[in-house]
C-alpha positions, 0 to 999 in steps of 0.5 A, spaced: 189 079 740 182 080 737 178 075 732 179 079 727 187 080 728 187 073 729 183 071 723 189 076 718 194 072 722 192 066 720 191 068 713 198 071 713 201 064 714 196 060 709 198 065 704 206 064 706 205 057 706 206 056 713 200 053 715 193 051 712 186 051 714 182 044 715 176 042 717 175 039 724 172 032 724 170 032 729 166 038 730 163 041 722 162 048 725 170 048 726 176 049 723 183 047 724 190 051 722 195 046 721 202 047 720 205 045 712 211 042 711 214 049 710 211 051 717 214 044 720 220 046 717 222 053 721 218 050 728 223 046 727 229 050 725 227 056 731 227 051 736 233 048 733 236 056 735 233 057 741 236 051 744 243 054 742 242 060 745 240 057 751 246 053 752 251 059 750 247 063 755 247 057 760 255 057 759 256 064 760 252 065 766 252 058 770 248 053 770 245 056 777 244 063 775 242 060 768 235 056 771 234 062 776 234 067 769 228 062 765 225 061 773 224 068 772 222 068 766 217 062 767 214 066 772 214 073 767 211 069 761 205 066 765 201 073 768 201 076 759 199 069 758 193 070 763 192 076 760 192 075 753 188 070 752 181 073 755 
């Protein structure tokens, strides 16, 4: 992600209210992105969902098959991460 394109992104969340943008106190060249209320919020209600999803998927599958699918997609997740964050 560029500068500029995470720069927008930013914008966006603060323009929708889901974030504002603070000054840091212990470095005045910074800025800090925090999460509003709102922001808070739908974290907290995405994570609410993705832990249902998890355990309907780990019912499904089985317990066994369930930990080798998220090891893999441990796994996938690491390498993008590398790479997107250079």
């Amino acid at each position: 992600m560029t500068a500029q394109s995470l720069g927008e992104f930013v914008d966006t969340l603060c323009r929708t209210g889901y974030a504002r943008v603070v000054p840091d106190a212990s470095d005045r060249r910074a800025r800090l992105v925090v999460p509003t209320e709102r922001g808070r919020d739908v974290a907290h209600a995405m994570n609410t969902l993705v832990h249902e999803l998890e355990d309907r998927w780990r019912q499904e599958i089985g317990g066994r098959d369930w930990e080798l699918f998220r090891g893999a997609l441990i796994k996938l997740h690491s390498p993008a991460r590398a790479i997107t964050s250079q």
